[in-house]
RONUBA-218522 format. One record per residue (C-alpha): residue in one letter; x, y, z. Coordinates in steps of 0.5 Angstrom, whole numbers, padded with zeros to 4 digits, always signed. Layout:
residues N
aXYZ
...
***
This chain:
residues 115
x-0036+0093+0026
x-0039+0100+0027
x-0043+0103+0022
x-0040+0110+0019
x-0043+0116+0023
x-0046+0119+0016
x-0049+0113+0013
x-0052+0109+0018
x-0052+0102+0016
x-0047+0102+0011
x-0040+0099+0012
x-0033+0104+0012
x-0032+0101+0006
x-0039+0101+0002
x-0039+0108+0005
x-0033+0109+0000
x-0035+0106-0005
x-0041+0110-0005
x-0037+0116-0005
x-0033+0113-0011
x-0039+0112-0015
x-0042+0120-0014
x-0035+0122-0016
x-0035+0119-0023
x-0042+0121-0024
x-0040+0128-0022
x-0035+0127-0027
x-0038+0125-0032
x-0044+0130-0032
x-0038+0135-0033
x-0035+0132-0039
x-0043+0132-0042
x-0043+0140-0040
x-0036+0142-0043
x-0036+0145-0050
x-0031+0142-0055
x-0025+0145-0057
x-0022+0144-0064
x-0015+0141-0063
x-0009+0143-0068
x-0012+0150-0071
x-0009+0156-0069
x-0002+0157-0065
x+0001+0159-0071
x+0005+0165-0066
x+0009+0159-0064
x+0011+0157-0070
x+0018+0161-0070
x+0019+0158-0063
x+0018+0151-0066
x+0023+0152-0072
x+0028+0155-0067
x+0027+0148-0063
x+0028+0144-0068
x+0034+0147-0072
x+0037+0147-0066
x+0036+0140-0065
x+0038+0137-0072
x+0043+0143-0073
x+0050+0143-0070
x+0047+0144-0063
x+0044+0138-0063
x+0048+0134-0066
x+0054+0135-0060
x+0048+0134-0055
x+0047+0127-0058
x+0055+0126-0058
x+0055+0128-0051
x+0049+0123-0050
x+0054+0118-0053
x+0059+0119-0049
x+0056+0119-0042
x+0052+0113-0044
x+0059+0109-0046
x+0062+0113-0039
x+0056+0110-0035
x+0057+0103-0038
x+0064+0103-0037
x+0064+0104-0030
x+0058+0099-0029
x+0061+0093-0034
x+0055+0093-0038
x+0054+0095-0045
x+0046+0099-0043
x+0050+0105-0041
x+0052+0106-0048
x+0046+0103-0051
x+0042+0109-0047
x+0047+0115-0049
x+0046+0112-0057
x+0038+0112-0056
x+0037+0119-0053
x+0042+0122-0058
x+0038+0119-0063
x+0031+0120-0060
x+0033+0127-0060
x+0037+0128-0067
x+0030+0125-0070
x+0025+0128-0065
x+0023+0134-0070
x+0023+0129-0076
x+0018+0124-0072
x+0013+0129-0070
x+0013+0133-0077
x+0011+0126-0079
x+0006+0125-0074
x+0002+0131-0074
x+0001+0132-0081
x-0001+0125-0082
x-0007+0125-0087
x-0011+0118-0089
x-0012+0117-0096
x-0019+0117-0098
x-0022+0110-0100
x-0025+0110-0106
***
């Protein structure tokens, strides 16, 4: 086998890990440069569209899309012969009905305080 043309000595392979290896240090030293971002404290000029989406979802809209999820589920497990099809359409109507309500509950979790 041929040492690599730009590292003499080394093997394709050892030239690639090297390579690898001086990607992830790069890497690294950019993410010891960066400057911190404070996650969740703005964004309040999306909370009208937020507020639409959700009760878009938890409204009437929502509640046909989650029976039009239904009703495809059960078409598509009627016409392969099995019942996932269904299973899937209850899951997604679901899944989109409850979304708003399990993200509220997610971002505003707090901890309670040990005493």
């Amino acid at each position: 086998m041929q040492p690599h043309p730009f590292q003499p000595g080394l093997s394709p392979r050892q030239h690639t890990t090297l390579m690898a290896l001086g990607l992830l240090a790069f890497m690294a030293a950019l993410m010891l440069v960066a400057d911190p971002t404070l996650a969740g404290t703005g964004g309040s000029e999306f909370n009208p569209l937020y507020t639409k989406l959700s009760d878009w979802m938890t409204g009437y809209l929502g509640r046909v899309v989650a029976a039009v999820f239904i009703i495809v589920g059960l078409v598509a497990g009627v016409t392969r012969g099995s019942v996932m099809g269904f299973v899937f359409g209850v899951a997604a109507g679901t899944g989109l009905f409850l979304a708003p309500n399990v993200i509220d509950a997610t971002v505003s979790a707090t901890l309670p305080l040990l005493a």
